[in-house]
N, C-alpha and C positions, 0 to 999 in steps of 0.2 A: 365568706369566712376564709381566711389565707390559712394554706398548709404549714404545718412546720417543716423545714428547711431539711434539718438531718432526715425527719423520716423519709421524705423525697428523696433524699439522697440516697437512704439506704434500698426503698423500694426499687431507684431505678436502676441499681444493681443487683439484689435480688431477681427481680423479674428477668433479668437477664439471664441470671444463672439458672435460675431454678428448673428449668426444662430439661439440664443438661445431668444433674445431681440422680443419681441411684443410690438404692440404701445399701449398697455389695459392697464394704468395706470402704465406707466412704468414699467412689472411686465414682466419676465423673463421667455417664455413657457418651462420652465424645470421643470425632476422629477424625481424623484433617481428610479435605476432599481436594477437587480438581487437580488431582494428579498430573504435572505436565512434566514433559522432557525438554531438556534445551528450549527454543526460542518458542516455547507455547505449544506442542506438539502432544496428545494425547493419544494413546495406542497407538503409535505410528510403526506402519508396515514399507520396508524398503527405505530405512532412517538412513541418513547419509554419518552421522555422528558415532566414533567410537569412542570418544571421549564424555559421553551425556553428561548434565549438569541435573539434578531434581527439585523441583517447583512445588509448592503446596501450599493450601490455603486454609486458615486453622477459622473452628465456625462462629460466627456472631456469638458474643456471650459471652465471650473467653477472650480476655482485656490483651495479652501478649504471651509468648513463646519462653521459656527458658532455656530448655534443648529436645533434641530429639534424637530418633533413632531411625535408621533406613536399612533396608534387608536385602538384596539383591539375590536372584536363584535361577536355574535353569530350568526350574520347572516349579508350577504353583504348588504342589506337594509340599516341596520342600522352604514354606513359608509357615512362618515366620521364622521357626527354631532351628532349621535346616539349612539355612542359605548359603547356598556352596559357591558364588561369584562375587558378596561382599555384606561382611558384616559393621556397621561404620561402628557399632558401638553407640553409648549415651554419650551425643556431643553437646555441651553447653554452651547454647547460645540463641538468639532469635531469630536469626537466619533462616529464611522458610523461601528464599530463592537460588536458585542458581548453585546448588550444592554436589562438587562435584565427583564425579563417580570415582572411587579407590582402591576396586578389585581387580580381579585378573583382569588380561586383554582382551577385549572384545576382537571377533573375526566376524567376516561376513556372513552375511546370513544368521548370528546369532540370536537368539530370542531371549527378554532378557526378564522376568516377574520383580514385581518390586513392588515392598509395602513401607512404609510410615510410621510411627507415631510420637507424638511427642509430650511433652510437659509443660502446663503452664504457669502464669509467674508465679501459682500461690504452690508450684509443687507435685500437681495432681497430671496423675500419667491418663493420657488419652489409651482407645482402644488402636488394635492395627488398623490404617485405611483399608479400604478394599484393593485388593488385588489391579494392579497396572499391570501392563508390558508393553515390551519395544521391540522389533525387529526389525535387525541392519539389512541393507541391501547388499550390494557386490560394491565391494568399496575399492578393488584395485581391477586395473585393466587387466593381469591375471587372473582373473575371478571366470573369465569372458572366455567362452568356449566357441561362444559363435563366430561368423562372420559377416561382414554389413556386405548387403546384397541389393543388385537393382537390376532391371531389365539394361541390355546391353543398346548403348546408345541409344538412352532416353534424353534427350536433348531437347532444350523449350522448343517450340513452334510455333510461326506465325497465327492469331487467331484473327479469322476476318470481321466478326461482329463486333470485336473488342478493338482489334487492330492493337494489340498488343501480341509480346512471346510467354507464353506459358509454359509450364511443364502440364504433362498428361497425366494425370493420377492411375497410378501405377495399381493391380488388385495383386497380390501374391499370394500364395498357397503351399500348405504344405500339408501332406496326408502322413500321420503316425498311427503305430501301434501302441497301446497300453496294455501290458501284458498282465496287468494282476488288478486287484482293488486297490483304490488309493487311499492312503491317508493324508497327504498335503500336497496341494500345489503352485509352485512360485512360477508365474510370467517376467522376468525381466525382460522389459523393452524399451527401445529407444530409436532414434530418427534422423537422420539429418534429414530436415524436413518433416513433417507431423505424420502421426498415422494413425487409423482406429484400430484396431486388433477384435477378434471374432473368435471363436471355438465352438464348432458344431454349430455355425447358425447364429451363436446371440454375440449380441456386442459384451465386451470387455469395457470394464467398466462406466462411469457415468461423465467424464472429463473430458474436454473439446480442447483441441489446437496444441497436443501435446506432442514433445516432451516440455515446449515453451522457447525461448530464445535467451542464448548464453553467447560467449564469446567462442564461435563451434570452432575457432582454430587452436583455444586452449582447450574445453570443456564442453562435455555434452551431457547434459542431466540424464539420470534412464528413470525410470519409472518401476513400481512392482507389484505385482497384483496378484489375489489368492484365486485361482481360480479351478478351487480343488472340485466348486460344485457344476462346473460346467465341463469338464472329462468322466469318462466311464471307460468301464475295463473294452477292449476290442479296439476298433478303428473310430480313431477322432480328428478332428481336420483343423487347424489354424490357420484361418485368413488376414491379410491384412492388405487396409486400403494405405497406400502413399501419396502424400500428396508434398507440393516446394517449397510451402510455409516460409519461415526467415529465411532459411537455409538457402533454399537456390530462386526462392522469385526475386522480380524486381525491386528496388527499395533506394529510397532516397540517398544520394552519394554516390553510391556503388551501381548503380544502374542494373541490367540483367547480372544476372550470377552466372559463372560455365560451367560450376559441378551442376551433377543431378543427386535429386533425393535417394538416399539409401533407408535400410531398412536393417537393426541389428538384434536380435532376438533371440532369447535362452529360456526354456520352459522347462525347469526342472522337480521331478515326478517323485515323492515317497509314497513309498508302497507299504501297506497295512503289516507285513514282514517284515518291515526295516530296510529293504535297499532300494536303491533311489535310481532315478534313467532320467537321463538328459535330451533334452532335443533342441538343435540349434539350429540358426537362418545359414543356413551353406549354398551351393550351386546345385542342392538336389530340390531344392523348390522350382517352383513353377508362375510366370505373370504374364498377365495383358495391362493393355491401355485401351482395349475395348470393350471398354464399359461405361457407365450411365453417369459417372461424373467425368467428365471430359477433359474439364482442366477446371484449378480452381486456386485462385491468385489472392491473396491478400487485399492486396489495393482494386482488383480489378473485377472481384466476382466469380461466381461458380456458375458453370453450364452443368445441368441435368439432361441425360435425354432416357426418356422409360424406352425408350426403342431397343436400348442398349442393354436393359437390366439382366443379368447373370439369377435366374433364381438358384438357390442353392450350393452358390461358387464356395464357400465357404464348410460347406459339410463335404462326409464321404462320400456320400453317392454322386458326385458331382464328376462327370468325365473331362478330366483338362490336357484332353492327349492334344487340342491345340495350337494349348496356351508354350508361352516360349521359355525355355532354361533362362535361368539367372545367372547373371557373373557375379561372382564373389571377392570381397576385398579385406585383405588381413586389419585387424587393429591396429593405427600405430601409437605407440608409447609416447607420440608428441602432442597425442590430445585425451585429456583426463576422461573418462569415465567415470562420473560420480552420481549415486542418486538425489534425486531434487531436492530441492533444502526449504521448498516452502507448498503451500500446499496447490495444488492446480488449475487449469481456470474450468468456471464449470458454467450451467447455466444456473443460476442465483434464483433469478426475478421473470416474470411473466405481467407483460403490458399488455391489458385491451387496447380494442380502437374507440378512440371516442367519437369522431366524427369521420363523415365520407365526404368529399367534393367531386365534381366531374369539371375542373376547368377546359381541358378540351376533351372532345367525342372521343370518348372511347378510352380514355387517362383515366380512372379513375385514383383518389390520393385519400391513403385511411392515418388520419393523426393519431397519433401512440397519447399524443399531449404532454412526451414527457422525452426531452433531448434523452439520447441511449447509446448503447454501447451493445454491439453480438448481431442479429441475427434475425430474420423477419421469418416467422412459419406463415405459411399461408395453407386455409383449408377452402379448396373453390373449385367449382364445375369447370370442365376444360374442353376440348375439342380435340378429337386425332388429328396432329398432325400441325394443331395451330402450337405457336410457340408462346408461353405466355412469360413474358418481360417484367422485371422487378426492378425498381430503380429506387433510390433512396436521399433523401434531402436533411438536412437541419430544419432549412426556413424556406419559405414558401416566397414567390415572387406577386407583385402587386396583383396582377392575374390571377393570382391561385396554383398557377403553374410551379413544379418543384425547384429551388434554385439551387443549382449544381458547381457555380462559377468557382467557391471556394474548397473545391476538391480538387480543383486543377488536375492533374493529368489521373486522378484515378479515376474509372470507369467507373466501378464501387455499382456494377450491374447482375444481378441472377438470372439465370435462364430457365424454361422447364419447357421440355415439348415431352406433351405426351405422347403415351403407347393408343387412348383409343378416349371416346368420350365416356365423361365418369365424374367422380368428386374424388381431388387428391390430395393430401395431407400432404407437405414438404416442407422441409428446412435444411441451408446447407449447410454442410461439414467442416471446411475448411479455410475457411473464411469469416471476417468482420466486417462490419459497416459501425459508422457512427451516421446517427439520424434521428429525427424524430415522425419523417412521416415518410409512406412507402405508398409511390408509384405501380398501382397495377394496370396491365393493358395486356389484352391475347385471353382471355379467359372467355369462356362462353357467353358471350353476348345476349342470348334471349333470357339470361336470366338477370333480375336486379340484385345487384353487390349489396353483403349486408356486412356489419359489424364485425361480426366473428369469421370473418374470411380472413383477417390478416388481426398477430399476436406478434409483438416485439419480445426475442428473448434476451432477458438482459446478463450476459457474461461478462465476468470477471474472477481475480483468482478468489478461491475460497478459503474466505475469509469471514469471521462474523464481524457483527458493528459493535463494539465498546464505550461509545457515549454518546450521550444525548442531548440537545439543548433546544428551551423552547423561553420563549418573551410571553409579553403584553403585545407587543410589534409585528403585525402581519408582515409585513415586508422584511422585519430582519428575521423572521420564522420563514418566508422564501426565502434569501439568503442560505440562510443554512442549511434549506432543502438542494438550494443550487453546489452547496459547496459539497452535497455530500453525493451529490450526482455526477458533478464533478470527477469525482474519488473514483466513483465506480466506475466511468466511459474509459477511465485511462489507467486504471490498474487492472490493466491483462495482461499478465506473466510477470512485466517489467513495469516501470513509471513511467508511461508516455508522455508527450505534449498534447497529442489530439488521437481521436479515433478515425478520421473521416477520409483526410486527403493524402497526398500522395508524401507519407511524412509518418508517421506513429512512430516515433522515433523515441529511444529513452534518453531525451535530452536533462543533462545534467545542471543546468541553473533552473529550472522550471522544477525539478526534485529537491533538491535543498534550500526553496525559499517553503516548499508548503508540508514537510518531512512533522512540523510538530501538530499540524493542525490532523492531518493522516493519523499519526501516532493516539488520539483523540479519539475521533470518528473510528475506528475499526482498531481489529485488532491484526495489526501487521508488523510485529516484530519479525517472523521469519521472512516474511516478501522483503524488508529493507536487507535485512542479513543477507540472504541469495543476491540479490542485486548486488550489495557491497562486492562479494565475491566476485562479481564481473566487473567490478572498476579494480579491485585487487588484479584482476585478470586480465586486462586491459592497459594496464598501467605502461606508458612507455618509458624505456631504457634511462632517456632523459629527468624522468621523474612527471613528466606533462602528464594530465588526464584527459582525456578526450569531451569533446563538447559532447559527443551520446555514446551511452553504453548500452549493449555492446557498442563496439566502433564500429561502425560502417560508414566511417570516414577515411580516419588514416591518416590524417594531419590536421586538422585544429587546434587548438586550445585557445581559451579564454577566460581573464579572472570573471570570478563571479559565477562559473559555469565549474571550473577545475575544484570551486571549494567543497564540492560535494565530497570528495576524500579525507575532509575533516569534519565537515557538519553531520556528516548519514551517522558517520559512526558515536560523534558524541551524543545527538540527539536521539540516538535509538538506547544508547545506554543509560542516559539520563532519565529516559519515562520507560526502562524496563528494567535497571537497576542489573543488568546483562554487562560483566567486563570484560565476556570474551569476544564483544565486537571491537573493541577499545586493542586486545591483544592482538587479534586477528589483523588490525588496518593501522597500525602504529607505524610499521616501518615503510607503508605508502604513505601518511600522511606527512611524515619526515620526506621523503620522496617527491612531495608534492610542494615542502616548503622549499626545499633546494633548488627545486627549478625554479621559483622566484625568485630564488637568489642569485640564479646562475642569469637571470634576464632584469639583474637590478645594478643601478648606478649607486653607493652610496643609499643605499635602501629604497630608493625610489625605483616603482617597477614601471619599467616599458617595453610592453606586449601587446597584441589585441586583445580587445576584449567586446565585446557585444554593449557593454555598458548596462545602462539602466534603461532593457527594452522595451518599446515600444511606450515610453513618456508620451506623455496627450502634449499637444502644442509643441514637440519639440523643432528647433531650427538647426538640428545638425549640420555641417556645411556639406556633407558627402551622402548620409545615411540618415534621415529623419527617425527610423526605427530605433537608434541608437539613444535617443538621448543626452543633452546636452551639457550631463556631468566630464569635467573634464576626465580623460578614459586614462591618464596617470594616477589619478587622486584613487578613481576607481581601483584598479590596480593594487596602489599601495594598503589601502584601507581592509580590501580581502582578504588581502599580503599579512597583514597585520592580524586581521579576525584569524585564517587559521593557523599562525603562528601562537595564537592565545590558547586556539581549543589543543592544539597540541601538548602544548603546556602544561595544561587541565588533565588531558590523558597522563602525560608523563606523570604526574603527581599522583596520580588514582593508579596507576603501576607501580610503581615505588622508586625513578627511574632517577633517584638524585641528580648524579651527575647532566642528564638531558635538562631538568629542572633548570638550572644555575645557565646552561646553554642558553636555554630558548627562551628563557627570561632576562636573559643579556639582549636577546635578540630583541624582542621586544620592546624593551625601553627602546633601545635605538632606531628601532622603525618608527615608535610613537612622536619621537624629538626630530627625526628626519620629517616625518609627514607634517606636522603641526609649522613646523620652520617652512615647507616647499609651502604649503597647502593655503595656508593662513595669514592674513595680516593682522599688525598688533590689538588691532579695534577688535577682532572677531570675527572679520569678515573673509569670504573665498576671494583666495589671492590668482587662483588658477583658473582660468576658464568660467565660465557663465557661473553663477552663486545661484547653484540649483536647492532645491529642498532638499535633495536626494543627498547632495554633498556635504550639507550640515547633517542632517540624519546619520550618514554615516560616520562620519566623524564622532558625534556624540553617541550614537547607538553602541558603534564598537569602543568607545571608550580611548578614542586618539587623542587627546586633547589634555592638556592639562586642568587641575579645577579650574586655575585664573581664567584661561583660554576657553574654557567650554563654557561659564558664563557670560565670558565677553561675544562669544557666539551664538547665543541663545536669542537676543534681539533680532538678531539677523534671519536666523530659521524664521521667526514668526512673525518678521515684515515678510517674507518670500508666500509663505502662508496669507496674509491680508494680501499681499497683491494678488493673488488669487482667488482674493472672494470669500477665502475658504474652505476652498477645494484642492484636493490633492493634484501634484504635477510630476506624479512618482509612477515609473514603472514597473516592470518584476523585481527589482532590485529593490527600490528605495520604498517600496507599497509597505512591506511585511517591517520596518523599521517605524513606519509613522506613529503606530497607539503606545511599542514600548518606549518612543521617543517622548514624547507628547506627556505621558505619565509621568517617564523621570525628571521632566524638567516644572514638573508639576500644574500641567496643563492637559490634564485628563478631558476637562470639558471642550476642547476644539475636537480633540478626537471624537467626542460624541456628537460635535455639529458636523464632522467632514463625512461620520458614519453614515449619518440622517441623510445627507444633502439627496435630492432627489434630481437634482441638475447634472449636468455634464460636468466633468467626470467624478462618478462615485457609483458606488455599489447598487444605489438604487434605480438608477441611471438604465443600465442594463435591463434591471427589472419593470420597470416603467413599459420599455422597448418590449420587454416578453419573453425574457430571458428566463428557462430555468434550467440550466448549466453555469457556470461560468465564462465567459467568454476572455480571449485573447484578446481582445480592444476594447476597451471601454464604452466604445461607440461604434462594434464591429455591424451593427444595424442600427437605425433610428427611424421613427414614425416619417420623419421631415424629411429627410434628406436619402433613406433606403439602404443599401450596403456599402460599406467602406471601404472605398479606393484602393485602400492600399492590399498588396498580396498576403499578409499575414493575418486575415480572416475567419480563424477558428471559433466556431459556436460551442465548444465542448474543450477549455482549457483550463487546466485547476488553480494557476499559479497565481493570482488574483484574492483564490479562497483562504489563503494566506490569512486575513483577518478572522481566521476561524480561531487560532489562538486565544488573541485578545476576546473573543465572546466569550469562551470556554472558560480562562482563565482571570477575567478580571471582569466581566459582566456576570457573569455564573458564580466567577468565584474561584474554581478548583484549580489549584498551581500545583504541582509538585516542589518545594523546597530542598527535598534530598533525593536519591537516583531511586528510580522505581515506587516514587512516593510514600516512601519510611515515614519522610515527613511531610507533613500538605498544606499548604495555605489555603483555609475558605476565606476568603476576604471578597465580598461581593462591594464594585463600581457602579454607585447608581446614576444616571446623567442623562439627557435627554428627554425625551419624554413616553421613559418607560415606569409602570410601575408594578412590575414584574417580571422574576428571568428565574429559571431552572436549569441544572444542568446532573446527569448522572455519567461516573463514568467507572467504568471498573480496572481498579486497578487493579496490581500483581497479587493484591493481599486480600482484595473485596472489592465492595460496590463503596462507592464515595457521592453523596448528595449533594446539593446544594441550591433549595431552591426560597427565593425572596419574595416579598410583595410592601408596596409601601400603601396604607390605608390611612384615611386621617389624622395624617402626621404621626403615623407608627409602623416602625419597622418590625417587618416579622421575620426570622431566619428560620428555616428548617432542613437542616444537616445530619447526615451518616457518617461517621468514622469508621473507618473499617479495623477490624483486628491487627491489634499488630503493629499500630502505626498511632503516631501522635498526630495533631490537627495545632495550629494556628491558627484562631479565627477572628477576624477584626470586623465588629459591629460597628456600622456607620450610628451616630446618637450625641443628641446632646447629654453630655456626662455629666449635666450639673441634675439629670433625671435617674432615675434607677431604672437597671438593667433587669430584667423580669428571666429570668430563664424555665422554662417548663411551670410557668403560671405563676411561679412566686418571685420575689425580689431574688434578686441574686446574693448568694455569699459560695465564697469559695468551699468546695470538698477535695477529697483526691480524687474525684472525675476531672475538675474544671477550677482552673486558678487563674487570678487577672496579673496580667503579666503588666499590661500598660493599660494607664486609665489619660488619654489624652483629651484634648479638648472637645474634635468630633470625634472620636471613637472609645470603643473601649478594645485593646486587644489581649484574647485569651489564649493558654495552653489548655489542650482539650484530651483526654482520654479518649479511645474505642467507644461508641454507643449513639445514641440517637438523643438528638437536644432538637426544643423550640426556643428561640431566644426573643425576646421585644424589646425596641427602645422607642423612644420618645427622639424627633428628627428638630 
């Protein structure tokens, strides 16, 4: 028996509300939650922002926002009615992001309560949220009472096992009085070079490899932590271990460093009375470098030796008559002090061993089974005096033996000698590996190694995951396990290329090809923000951006690598609906287009550039890595792309006069490129008529109509001569599905997805890939590992197609900035008959998941509050449209915008729909 229509309609609104309804004045027990600050931030302690913006999220059930109201106070007392730091007043509107703070000045160290609430469309006032707060860090280098301090002439040293120079990890100490009871206590601290911090015995906090790595000639992040319950009245003692981190070990470009790690620390004390005592890192501390971590290198590994261990170095009773004076060094005013602006890298994930092998006597190799990123604990029997050796691989050699070839000069080795025979828990402190399986040898031989001897920790910043996708497709459900492993080996601190070799570098075209797929998978608007700030910081004179940020080069650039000064910030603002990244990087991204202009002829730019690297087949004449697009077109096409996003910014500023500029500029780079680039038929006039070159051309929208269909043949003989397999590297890879779509050839994209041949996604997979890799065919069953030196088993820029899954096999687009409005429009093709995807945006969780069953499609979608949906059901329309079990007719949830041939497409309300068609 079929329902009637209306009452559906009114039920599935009803049910909605009715949870939310009290009989008290007809007033509606609802109240907006997830309270956040600036770029996703919740209670944050040691906030870097005096300017906050407030975030909130209004609950399921309650269709949209009309206005609201926010309380600001110095103390939760005085909330809601009380708020003595800013009252906004009932502001009308739907805005429930980015709302920016309007009271007094915030200073450092202030603490800030804030409540909420607001009204929804039909009128009805929510309750207050619950109670938020914020507290700033030390936001000017006046704040800083300390001094950065290190042992005098601590200079690296030859190491013989490693046959590298290290620095020594420094222990420092310092013994205070606390003269009363406390009531609050702030640690600011910070590093050139990382540190762990201690009081009384226990570690300070739960965060590894910190302060993290910034541009330390401009900026040095500090860190801030409560650590009112680890002091008492009397004598208390703060330790701290130092170790070279970015700061002064070796690293790709820049070779050894000559400073040494310093140490710069301010603990300040309120007392249950109200007056406060300070204590800072000066020349009245006290250090050694004799002690049990020896040295410990990034690329190169940590030595432990228990021979060395300090029990107690870190409490009072500890005598360091010794240990040596410190020398101390002023702050200077030409490098910023600011606290961290995203949150820190910590340890995440914990990996079993899945298997053991013994390839040679006495090697023993435990597989994690899963490529990684941090740190191997090992818990194992040991011997006095024997050293037991850690070694760490990606991929294994025909033998069984670990292969190390593609780490090139990192040693990427741990050491442990014990104090006596026993069983020892360890993991090291100051250092990373990327690997999947870990080389043990030196441990006590009469015992047999079992499983739980060795645990990969898996580090990265924290951060949670934000969306999710799953198939019918084993293989593209690997894929997406690869791309999200991916994510995690190489988001520590910054956006790497690799974890492993002698490189981890925050290379800038490997970040702005895969920044939307990222933005996806996790929630890391604040990691791209802090990062931004180091290409803001970075930025040379000339307007050039550096191939990695930080720079630890000093001269490069390259298009396609430099456009990350326009892509980070528009695509971070676009899926988090955030304009103060937009404000913040406008006048580098201006900066960034002038130097193309100051290195262009008549629009056309000629510069290096890397190209489109590492193309499969390519015949460069100089550089096979390079790619065989001509590296002018490349140039000009980048040149052009962020000339456009700039544009986009200006407009979303309100920057008129820039507007009418840069869109002057614009045409004339598009009529310059199309005249160099093109011949009248469609075809590349310039250099090899690569895919990559029509991709771009069409992707960024160079082309006239005429010209971009007279081009379209072209793309997709380049295509047929290849079988059907893509010839695109970092560059031209992440262009292919939205190329492919616009020219309405969606199904090649799904046969070039599928291909399980060289080269494609599955490709890798087949081989045993679960990472992404840097070459396509950086291993093969047939032929073993790939010649050439860029070698990476742990590389994300590939996972690029994680968009187009997300987005157009899933379904979920954003249509407007932080997904106000959203496209479900699920792509079916290939030979799936099923895909899901959840992801949560600024306003909610957003669904989307499909299945096609005997020629019937089923959709089932979440809209989130707050936000309207587009959703285009694939269906033969000459059948009816079923929605929540009955035919369809329009209500005010769900009206048919377009009824086309294969689909139907709808405007959709806040709530939860099944929809069915007939295919």
């Amino acid at each position: 028996m079929r329902k009637n229509t209306k009452t559906i309609s009114y039920l599935r609104g009803a049910i909605m509300l009715l949870v939310f309804i009290s009989c008290n004045n007809n007033k509606r027990t609802i109240e907006p939650f997830d309270l956040q600050i600036s770029e996703g931030f919740t209670n944050p302690l040691g906030f870097y922002d005096d300017a906050p913006t407030f975030s909130w999220k209004i609950p399921v059930g309650v269709q949209s926002q009309s206005a609201y109201s926010i309380v600001v106070a110095s103390s939760p007392e005085l909330l809601p009615n009380k708020a003595d730091l800013w009252k906004s007043g009932k502001v009308e509107t739907d805005q429930t992001l980015f709302v920016k703070y309007g009271g007094e000045k915030l200073l450092s160290k202030q603490k800030g309560y804030w409540q909420i609430k607001f009204w929804d469309n039909e009128g009805n006032e929510s309750e207050w949220s619950e109670t938020a707060f914020f507290e700033l860090g030390l936001l000017n280098n006046s704040d800083w009472q300390a001094e950065w301090i290190s042992l005098p002439d601590e200079n690296a040293v030859e190491i013989d096992e490693i046959g590298k120079k290290v620095h020594r990890v420094q222990y420092l100490r310092k013994k205070i009085e606390v003269r009363d009871d406390i009531e609050s206590a702030r640690l600011y601290i910070t590093a050139k070079g990382l540190f762990q911090a201690h009081i009384n015995g226990k570690q300070v906090g739960n965060d590894v490899l910190s302060p993290g790595w910034t541009s330390y000639q401009k900026r040095i992040e500090t860190l801030t932590y409560d650590v009112s319950t680890l002091l008492g009245k009397g004598e208390n003692t703060l330790g701290v271990e130092l170790a070279e981190g970015w700061y002064a070990g070796r690293f790709i470009f820049r070779g050894y460093a000559a400073q040494s790690p310093q140490l710069l620390a301010q603990l300040e004390v309120t007392y249950t009375n109200g007056e406060q005592e300070t204590f800072t890192s000066n020349n009245s501390w006290k250090g050694t470098v004799n002690g049990p971590i020896q040295y410990s290198s990034l690329y190169d590994g940590e030595s432990y030796d228990a021979n060395l261990e300090i029990p107690g170095w870190s409490t009072s009773g500890f005598d360091d008559s010794s240990w040596f004076a410190v020398v101390e060094e002023p702050i200077s005013d030409e490098v910023k002090l600011t606290p961290k602006r995203h949150n820190p890298v910590i340890t995440k994930i914990t990996l079993p061993t899945l298997a053991i092998t013994e390839p040679a006597k006495g090697n023993f190799v435990f597989d994690l089974g899963q490529n990684m990123a941090g740190v191997a604990q090992i818990n194992i029997p040991v011997k006095e005096g024997q050293k037991v050796t850690i070694r760490f691989a990606e991929m294994l050699q025909p033998n069984g033996e670990i292969y190390t070839k593609n780490y090139r000069s990192a040693v990427s080795t741990d050491f442990y000698l014990p104090e006596k025979d026993g069983v020892i828990e360890w993991y090291p402190k100051f250092t990373f590996h990327g690997f999947r399986y870990v080389e043990l040898s030196g441990f006590d031989e009469s015992v047999t190694p079992e499983k739980s001897w060795v645990s990969g920790l898996v580090q990265y910043s924290d951060f949670d995951k934000s969306g999710t996708f799953s198939s019918s497709h084993a293989k593209l459900n690997q894929l997406q396990n690869n791309i999200e492993w991916g994510l995690r080996g190489n988001f520590l601190d910054i956006p790497t290329d690799c974890p492993q070799r002698d490189e981890r570098a925050g290379w800038t075209g490997d970040a702005q090809v895969f920044i939307p797929t990222s933005l996806f998978i996790a929630d890391a608007h604040s990691f791209w923000a802090s990062w931004m700030q180091s290409i803001r910081d970075d930025q040379r004179e000339n307007g050039s951006i550096p191939i990695v940020v930080p720079d630890i080069d000093g001269k490069r650039v390259s298009s396609g690598w430099g456009d990350v000064a326009t892509i980070i910030p528009w695509e971070t603002y676009f899926r988090t609906g955030d304009e103060k990244i937009l404000k913040d990087s406008y006048q580098t991204m201006l900066g960034w287009i002038n130097y193309y202009r100051s290195v262009s002829e008549n629009h056309i730019v000629d510069m290096f550039t890397y190209g489109d690297w590492l193309q499969p087949y390519s015949e460069h004449p100089t550089d096979e890595r390079k790619g065989e697009t001509d590296e002018k077109l490349v140039n000009t096409a980048y040149y052009a792309r962020s000339v456009d996003l700039s544009l986009q910014t200006a407009k979303v500023l309100g920057l008129t006069d820039d507007v009418a500029m840069l869109q002057s500029w614009l045409s004339e780079i598009k009529t310059a490129f199309q005249n160099r680039f093109f011949n009248a038929d469609g075809s590349v006039s310039q250099g090899k008529p690569t895919q990559t070159a029509y991709l771009m051309a069409i992707g960024f929208n160079l082309l006239s109509p005429e010209m971009e269909e007279q081009a379209i043949p072209h793309l997709l003989a380049e295509i047929e001569k290849a079988d059907y397999h893509l010839r695109t590297g970092f560059l031209g890879t992440p262009l292919l599905a939205p190329v492919l779509e616009k020219i309405g050839r969606p199904d090649l994209m799904f046969e070039m997805l599928f291909k399980e041949t060289y080269p494609s996604w599955f490709y890798s997979i087949n081989q045993g890939a679960t990472t992404m890799w840097e070459r396509w065919n950086s291993y093969t069953h047939q032929d073993g590992f790939n010649k050439g030196g860029m070698n990476s088993f742990n590389h994300y820029a590939y996972g690029a197609i994680g968009q187009w899954m997300y987005e157009r096999i899933a379904g979920i687009k954003p249509l407007k900035p932080g997904y106000k409005e959203i496209q479900i429009a699920p792509l079916t093709g290939g030979p799936l008959t099923s895909a899901e995807a959840t992801y949560n945006t600024p306003y909610g969780k957003v669904s989307s998941a499909w299945k096609i069953e005997n020629g019937v499609f089923e959709l089932k979608t979440t809209v989130p509050p707050n936000t309207t949906a587009k959703i285009v059901i694939p269906a033969n329309t000459d059948e009816s449209l079923i929605l929540d079990g009955i035919d369809f007719a329009e209500d005010a949830q769900v009206k048919l915008i377009k009824k086309a041939k294969n689909s139907f497409e709808l405007e959709v309300q806040p709530g939860n729909y099944v929809f069915e068609s007939k295919l």
